[in-house]
C-alpha positions as CSV (number, residue, x, y, z in Angstrom):
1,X,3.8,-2.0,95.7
2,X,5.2,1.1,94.1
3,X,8.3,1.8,92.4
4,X,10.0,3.0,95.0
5,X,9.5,0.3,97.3
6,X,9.9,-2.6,94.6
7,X,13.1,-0.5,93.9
8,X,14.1,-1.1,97.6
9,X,12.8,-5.0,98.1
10,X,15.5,-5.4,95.1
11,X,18.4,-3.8,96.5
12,X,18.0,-5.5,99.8
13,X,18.0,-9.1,98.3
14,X,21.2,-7.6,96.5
15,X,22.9,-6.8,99.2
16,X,21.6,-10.0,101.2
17,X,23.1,-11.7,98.4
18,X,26.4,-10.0,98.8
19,X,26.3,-7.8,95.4
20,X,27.3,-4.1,95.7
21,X,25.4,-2.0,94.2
22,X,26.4,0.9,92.7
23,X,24.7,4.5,93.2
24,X,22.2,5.0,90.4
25,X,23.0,7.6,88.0
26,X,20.8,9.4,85.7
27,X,22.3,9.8,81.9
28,X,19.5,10.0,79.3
29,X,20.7,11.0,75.9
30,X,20.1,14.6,74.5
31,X,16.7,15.0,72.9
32,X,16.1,11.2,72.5
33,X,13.8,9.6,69.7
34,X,10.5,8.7,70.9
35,X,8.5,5.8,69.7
36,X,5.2,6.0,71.0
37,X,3.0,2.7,70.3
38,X,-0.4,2.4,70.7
39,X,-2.7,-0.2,70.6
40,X,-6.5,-0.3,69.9
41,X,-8.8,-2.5,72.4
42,X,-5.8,-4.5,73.8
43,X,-7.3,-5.2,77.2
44,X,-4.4,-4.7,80.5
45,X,-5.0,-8.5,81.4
46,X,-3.7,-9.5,77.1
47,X,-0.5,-9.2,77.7
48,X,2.2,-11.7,79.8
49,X,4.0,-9.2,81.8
50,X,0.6,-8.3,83.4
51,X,-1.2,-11.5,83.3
52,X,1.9,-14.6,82.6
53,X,-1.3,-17.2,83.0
54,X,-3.0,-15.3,79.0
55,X,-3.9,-17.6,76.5
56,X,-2.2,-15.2,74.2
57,X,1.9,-15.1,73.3
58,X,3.2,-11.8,73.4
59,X,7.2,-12.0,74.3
60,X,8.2,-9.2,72.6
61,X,5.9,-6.8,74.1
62,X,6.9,-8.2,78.2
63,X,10.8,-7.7,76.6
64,X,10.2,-3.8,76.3
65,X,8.3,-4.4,79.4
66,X,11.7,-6.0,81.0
67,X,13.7,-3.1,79.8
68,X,11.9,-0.2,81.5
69,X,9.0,1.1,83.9
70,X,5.6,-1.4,84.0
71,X,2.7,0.8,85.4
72,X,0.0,-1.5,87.2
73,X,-2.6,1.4,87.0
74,X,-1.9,3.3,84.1
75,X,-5.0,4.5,82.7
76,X,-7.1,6.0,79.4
77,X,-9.1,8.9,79.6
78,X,-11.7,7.4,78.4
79,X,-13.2,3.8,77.7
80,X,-13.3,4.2,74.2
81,X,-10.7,5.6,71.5
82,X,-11.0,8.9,69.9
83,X,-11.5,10.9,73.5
84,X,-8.3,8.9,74.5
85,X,-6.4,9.5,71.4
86,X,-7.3,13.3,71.6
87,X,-6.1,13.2,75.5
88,X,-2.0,11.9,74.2
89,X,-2.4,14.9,71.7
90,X,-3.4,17.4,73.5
91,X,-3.0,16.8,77.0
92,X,-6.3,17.2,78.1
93,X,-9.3,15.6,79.1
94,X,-11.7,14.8,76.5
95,X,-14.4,17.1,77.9
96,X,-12.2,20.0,77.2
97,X,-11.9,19.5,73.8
98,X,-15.1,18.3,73.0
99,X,-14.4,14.3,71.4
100,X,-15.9,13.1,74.3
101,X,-16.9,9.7,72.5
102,X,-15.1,7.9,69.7
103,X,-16.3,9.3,65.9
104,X,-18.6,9.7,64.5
105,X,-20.0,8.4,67.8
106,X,-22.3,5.8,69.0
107,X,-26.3,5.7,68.0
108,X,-27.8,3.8,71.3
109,X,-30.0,6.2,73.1
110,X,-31.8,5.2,76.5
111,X,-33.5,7.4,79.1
112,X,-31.0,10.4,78.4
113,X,-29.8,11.8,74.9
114,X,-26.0,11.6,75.0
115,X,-24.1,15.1,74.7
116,X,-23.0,16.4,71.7
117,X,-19.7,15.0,70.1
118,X,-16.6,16.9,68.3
119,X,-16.2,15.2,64.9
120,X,-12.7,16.7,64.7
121,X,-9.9,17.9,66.9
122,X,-9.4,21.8,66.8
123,X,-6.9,23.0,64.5
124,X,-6.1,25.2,67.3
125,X,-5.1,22.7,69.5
126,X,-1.6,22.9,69.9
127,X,-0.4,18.9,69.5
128,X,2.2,17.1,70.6
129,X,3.7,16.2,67.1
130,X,3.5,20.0,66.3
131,X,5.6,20.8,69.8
132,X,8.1,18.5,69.1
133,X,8.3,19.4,65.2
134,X,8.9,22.9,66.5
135,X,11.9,21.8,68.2
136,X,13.7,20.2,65.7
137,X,12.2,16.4,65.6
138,X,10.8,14.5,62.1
139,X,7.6,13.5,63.1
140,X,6.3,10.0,61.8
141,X,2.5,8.5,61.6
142,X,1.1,5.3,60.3
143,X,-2.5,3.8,61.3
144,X,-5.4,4.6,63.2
145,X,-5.9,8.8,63.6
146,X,-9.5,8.9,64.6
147,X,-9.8,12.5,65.4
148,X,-11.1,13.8,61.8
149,X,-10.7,13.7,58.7
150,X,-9.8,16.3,55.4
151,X,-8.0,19.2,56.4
152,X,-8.8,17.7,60.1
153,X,-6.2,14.3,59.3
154,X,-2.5,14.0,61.2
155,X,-1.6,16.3,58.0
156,X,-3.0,19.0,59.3
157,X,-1.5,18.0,63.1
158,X,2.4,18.3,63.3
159,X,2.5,15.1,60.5
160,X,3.1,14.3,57.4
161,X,2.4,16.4,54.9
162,X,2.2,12.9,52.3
163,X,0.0,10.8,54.2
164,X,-2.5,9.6,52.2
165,X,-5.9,8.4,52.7
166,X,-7.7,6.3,50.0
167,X,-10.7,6.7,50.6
168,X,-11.1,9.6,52.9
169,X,-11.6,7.8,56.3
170,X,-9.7,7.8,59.9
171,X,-6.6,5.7,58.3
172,X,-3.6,7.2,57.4
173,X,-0.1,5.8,55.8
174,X,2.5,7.7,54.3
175,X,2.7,7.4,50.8
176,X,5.4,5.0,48.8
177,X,6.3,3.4,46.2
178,X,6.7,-0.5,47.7
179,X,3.6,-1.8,47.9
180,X,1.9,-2.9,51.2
181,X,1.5,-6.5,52.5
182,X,-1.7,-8.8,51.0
183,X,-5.0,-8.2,52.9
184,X,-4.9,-11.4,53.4
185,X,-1.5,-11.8,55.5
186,X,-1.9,-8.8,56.8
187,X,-5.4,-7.8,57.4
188,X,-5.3,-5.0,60.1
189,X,-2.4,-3.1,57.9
190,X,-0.1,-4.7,61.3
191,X,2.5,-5.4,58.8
192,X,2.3,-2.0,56.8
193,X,2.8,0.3,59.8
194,X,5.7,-1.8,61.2
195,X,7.3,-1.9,57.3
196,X,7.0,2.3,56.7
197,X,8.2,2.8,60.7
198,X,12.0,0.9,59.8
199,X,12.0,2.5,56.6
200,X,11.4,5.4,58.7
201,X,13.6,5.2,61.4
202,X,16.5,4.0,58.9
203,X,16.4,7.3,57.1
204,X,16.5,9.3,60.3
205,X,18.5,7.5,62.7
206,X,21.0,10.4,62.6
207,X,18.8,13.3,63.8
208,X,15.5,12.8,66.8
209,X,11.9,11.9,66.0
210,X,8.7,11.2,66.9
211,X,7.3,7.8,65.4
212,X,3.5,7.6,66.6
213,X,2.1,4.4,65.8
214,X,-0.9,3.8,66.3
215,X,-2.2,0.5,65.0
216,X,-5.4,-1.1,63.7
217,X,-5.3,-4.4,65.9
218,X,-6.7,-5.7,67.9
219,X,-9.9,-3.7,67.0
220,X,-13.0,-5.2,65.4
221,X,-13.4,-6.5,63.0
222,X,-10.7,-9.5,64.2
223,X,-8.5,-10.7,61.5
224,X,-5.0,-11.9,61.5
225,X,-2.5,-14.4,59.0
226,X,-3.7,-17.8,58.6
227,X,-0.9,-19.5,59.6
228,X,-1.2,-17.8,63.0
229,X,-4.9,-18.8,63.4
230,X,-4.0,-22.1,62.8
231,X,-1.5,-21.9,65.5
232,X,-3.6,-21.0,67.9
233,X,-6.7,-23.1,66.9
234,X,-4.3,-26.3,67.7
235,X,-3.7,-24.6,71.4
236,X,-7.9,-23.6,72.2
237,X,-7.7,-27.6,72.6
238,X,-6.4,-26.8,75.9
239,X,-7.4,-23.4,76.6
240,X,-10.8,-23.0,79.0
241,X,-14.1,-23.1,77.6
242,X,-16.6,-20.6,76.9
243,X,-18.0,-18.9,79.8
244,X,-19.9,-16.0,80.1
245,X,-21.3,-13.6,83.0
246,X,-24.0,-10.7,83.3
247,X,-22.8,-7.0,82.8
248,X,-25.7,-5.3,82.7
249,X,-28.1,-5.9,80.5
250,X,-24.6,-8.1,78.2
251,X,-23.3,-11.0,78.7
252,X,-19.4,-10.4,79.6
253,X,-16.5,-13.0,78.3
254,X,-14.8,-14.7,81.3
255,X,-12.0,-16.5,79.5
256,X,-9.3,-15.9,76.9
257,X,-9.4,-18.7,74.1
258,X,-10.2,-16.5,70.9
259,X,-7.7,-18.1,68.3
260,X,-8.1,-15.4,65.6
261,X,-8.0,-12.7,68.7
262,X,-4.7,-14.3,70.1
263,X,-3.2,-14.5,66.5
264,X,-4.2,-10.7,66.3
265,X,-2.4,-10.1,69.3
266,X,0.9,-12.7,68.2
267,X,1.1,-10.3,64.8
268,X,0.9,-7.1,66.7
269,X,3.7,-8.6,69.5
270,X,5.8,-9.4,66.5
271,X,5.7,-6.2,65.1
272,X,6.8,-4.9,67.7
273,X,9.4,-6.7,68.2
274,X,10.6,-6.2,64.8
275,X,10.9,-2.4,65.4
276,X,12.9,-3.0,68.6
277,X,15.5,-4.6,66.1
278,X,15.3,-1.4,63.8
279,X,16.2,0.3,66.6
280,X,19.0,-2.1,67.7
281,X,20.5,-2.4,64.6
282,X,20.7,1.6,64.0
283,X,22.3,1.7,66.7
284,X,19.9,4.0,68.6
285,X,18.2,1.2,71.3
286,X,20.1,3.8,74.1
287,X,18.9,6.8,72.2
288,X,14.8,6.0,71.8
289,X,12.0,6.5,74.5
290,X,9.9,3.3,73.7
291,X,5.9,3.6,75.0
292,X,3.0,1.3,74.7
293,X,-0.3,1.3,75.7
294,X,-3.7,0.8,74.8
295,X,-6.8,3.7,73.9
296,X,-8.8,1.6,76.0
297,X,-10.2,-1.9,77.9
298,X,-10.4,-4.8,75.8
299,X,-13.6,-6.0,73.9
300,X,-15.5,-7.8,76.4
301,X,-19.4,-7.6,76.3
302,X,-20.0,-6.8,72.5
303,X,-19.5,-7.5,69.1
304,X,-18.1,-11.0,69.8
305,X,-16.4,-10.3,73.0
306,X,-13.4,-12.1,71.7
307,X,-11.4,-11.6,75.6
308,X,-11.5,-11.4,78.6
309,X,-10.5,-8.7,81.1
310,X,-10.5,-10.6,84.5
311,X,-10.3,-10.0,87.3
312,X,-10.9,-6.7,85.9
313,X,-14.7,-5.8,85.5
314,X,-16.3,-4.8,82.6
315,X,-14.2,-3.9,78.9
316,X,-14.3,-1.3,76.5
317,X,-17.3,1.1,76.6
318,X,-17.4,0.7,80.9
319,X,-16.3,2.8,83.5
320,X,-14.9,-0.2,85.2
321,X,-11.7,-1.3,85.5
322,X,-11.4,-3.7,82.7
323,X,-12.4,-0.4,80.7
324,X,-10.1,2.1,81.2
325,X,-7.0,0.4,82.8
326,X,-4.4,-0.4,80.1
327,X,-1.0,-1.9,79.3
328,X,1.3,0.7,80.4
329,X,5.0,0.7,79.2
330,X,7.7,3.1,79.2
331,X,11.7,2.5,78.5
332,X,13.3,5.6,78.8
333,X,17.5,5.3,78.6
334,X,19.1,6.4,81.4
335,X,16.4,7.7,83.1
336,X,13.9,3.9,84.0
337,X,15.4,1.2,85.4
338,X,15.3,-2.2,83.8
339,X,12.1,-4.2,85.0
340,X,10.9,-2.1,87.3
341,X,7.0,-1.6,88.7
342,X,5.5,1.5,89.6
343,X,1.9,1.2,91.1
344,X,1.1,5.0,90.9
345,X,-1.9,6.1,89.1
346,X,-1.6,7.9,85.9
347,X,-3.5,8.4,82.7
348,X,-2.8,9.7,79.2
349,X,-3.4,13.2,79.1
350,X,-0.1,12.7,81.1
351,X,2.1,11.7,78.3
352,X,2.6,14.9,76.7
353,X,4.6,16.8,78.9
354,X,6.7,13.8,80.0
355,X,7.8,13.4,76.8
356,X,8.2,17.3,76.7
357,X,10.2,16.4,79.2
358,X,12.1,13.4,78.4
359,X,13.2,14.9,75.0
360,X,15.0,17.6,77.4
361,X,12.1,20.3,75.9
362,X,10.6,23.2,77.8
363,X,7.2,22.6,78.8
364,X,3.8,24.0,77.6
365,X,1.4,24.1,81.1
366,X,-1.2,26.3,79.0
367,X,-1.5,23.2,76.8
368,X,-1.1,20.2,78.0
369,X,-3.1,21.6,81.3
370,X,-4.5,18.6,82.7
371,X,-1.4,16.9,82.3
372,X,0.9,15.9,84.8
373,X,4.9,15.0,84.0
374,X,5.7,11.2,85.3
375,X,9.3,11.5,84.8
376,X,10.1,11.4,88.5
377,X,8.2,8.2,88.8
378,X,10.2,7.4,85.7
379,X,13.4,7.7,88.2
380,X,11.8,5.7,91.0
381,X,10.9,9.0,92.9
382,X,7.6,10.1,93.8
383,X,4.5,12.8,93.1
384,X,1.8,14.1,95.1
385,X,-1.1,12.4,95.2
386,X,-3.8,13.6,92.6
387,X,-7.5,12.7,90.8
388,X,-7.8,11.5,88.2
389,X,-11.6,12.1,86.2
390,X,-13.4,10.4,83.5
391,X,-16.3,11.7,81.7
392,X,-18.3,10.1,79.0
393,X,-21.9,11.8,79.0
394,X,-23.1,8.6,75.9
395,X,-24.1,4.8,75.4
396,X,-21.7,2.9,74.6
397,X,-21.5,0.4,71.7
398,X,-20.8,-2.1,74.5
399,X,-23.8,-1.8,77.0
400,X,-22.2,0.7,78.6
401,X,-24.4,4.0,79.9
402,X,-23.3,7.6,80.4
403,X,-21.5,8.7,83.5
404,X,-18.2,10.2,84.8
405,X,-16.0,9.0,87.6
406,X,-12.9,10.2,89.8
407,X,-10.2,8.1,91.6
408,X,-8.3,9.4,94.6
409,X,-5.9,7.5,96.3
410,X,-7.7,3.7,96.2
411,X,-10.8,4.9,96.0
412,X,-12.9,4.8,93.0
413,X,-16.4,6.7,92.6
414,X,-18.4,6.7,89.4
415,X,-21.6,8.4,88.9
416,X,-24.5,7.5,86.4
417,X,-25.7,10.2,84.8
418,X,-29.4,8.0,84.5
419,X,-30.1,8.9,88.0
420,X,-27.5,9.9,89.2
421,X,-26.9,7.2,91.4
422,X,-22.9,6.7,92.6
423,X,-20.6,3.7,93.4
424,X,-17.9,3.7,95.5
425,X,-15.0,1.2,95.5
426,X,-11.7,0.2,97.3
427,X,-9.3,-1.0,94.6
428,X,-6.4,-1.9,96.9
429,X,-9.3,-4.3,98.8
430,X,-11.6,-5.1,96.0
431,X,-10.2,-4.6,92.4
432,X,-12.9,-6.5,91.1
433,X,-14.8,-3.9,91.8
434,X,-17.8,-5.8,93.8
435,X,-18.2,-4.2,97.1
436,X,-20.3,-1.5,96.3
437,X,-19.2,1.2,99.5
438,X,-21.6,4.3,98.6
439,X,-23.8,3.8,101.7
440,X,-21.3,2.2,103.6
441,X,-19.2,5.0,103.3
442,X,-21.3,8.4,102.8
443,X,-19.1,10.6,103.3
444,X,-16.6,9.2,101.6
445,X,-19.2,9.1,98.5
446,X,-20.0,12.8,99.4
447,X,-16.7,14.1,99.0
448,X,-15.8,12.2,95.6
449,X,-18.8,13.2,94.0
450,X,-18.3,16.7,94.7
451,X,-14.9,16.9,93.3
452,X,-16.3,15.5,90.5
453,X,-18.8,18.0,90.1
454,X,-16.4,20.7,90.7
455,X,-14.5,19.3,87.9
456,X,-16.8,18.9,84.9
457,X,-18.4,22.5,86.2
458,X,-15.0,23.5,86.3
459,X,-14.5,22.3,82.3
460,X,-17.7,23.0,81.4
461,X,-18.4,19.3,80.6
462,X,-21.1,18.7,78.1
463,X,-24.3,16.4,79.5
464,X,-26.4,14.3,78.2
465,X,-29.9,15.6,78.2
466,X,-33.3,13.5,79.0
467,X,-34.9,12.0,76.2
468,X,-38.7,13.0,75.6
469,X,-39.1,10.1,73.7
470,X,-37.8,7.3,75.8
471,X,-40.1,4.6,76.9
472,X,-39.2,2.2,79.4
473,X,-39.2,-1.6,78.6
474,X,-42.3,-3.3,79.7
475,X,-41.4,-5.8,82.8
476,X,-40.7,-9.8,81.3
477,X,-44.5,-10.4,83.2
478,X,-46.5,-7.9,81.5
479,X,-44.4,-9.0,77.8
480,X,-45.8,-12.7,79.1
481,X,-49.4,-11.4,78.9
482,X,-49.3,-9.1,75.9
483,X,-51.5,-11.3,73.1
């Protein structure tokens, strides 16, 4: 159901139930603040407001859910982080800007050599911090960057200029004199970013900002305080147990009962709920745009696979749903609706000239050019319908292999760049993505995978290219008989 018509089931049970209801009227504040919040590998199904049957508690996070726009197919532009973290920057798809896997990148190899990958996002790059700056707002950054380091770090990107990096890697904090939270109660620096945002937003509540958070959890390596863990150890007892399936050539987590994981995730939630009370008690909860999402699926066939994604398929690293469909949030004041749905898709390159925008700013279409403003889906209203690509020419860390993909409408192609073979799928009929409907369907299949060709020759996409030195695994019978 979209927002519009989940708009119009409401007011009909309203007036069924003899309530007036009064004609909705637009009234966003002037150049609100924007608190963007984004998390790393939360998968869509980790949170209650999408799935209220998760193993994991996170109250705060459905609140800001309940107080705005809930998107059932928001998206990442890619299934891993730095391309997706480049794509709220900038605007753009990955390909466009060369990060086209996460940094430095992954080492697999297979049949193909993956493409070449940006260890940096262009100074030239015009960001989204660096527009709004220009226009009056304090910018603010604590956590994750991931798009280069040096004179590449959020410093050199519209933030800053005192964050500080100890030891020269992707993380970045501003610098202070009160010193952060114990490793050990606060392991992913959860704490830290949460602690330097309301010190933050206290000393600016009287003029607009931009507060980019992007946070360490729920990201490998898993880690959260001990007293949570021990919470959530006592409730595994009547969580399922383990269960795995076949993705590929990985087994794939089918159930959510990872205790550190879901302590991770009760952290994060509280966070975040602890910056909604900055805001309230500033007085500027009616003033702030609050977002959330993820940079991509959650962790699923890897490195512990500490969730699970169903009924989406697949997790991070994976074209599939459970990949690159993510927690989307938006509460914008006078503009969203409390607890509304809106079932349209959209993905992150989107974001910048929303906010644009929503902070009552001209926009910048020879930036942000593969960006689209949601605002009128913001207001219940609707857009044209549009694809959406993906393209990530590597192997994942996850099992994952190179290909690129395009939704229009409910249908779903992705191509593997291997052999170029194609998928097709309905999501409105088969979100699990099962039904394989390439043959069934050729013309169909025909059609999407020429836009999708269009598109990356259109970008100039980088592909992988074969690999002289690949050798193919021997079949199980002719290991059986090797002496």
């Amino acid at each position: 159901m979209n927002s519009r018509a989940h708009l119009i089931r409401t007011s009909l049970l309203l007036v069924f139930a003899g309530i007036a209801i009064p004609a909705r009227a637009f009234n966003p504040p002037i150049h609100p603040n924007i608190v963007f919040i984004l998390a790393d590998d939360l998968g869509y199904m980790d949170i209650g407001a999408n799935n209220p049957k998760s193993f994991y508690e996170t109250p705060n996070i459905d609140k800001l859910a309940k107080s705005g726009m809930r998107f059932t197919q928001g998206y990442a532009a890619c299934c891993v982080c730095s391309p997706t973290r480049g794509s709220i920057m900038t605007g753009k798809y990955p390909a466009r800007f060369g990060i086209t896997d996460w940094i430095p990148g992954s080492k697999r190899s297979g049949k193909l050599v993956s493409a070449p990958n940006a260890v940096h996002l262009p100074l030239e790059e015009v960001t989204l911090a660096e527009a709004l700056r220009e226009s009056g707002y304090s910018t603010f950054f604590a956590g994750k960057w991931h798009l280069g380091t040096g004179k590449f770090s959020p410093n050199a990107q519209g933030f800053g200029p005192d964050l500080i990096s100890s030891d020269g890697s992707q993380f970045w904090y501003p610098s202070s004199d009160v010193p952060p939270p114990s490793h050990d109660d606060d392991p992913k620096t959860t704490d830290r970013i949460v602690n330097d945002a309301i010190r933050f937003i206290a000393a600016n509540k009287d003029k607009p900002f931009f507060a980019y958070l992007p946070f360490l959890a729920v990201h490998n390596k898993i880690g959260a305080r001990r007293d949570l863990v021990a919470k959530y150890e006592r409730k595994k007892g009547l969580a399922p147990e383990d269960a795995s399936g076949v993705e590929g050539d990985r087994k794939v987590n089918l159930v959510q009962n990872n205790a550190v994981y879901a302590a991770m995730i009760e952290q994060l939630d509280s966070g975040i709920g602890r910056l909604q009370n900055a805001l309230s008690e500033n007085g500027l909860t009616e003033k702030t745009v609050v977002i959330f999402m993820s940079d991509n699926g959650g962790l699923s066939t890897s490195e512990g696979s500490p969730t699970s994604n169903l009924p989406l398929r697949g997790g991070k690293g994976w074209p599939y749903e459970g990949g690159i469909r993510e927690p989307w949030i938006i509460s914008a004041p006078g503009v969203t609706n409390p607890d509304t749905i809106c079932d349209s898709p959209v993905i992150s390159t989107d974001y910048y000239p929303t906010i644009l925008e929503l902070a009552g700013l001209p926009l910048k279409p020879e930036q942000h050019v593969d960006g689209v403003s949601i605002v009128q889906l913001l207001k219940a209203k609707t857009l044209p319908q549009r694809p959406i690509f993906w393209h990530y020419p590597h192997y994942s860390n996850q099992g994952g292999a190179p290909h690129g993909a395009v939704r229009v409408g409910e249908f779903k192609l992705i191509e593997w760049y291997e052999d170029m073979r194609a998928e097709l799928y309905n999501l409105q009929d088969d979100l699990e993505e099962r039904h394989d409907l390439s043959n069934k369907l050729a013309e169909k299949t025909d059609e999407l995978r020429k836009l999708l060709h269009d598109w990356r020759a259109d970008l100039k996409a980088q592909m992988p290219t074969p690999n002289a030195d690949f050798k193919p695994k021997a079949p199980a019978s002719e290991k059986n008989n090797t002496k």
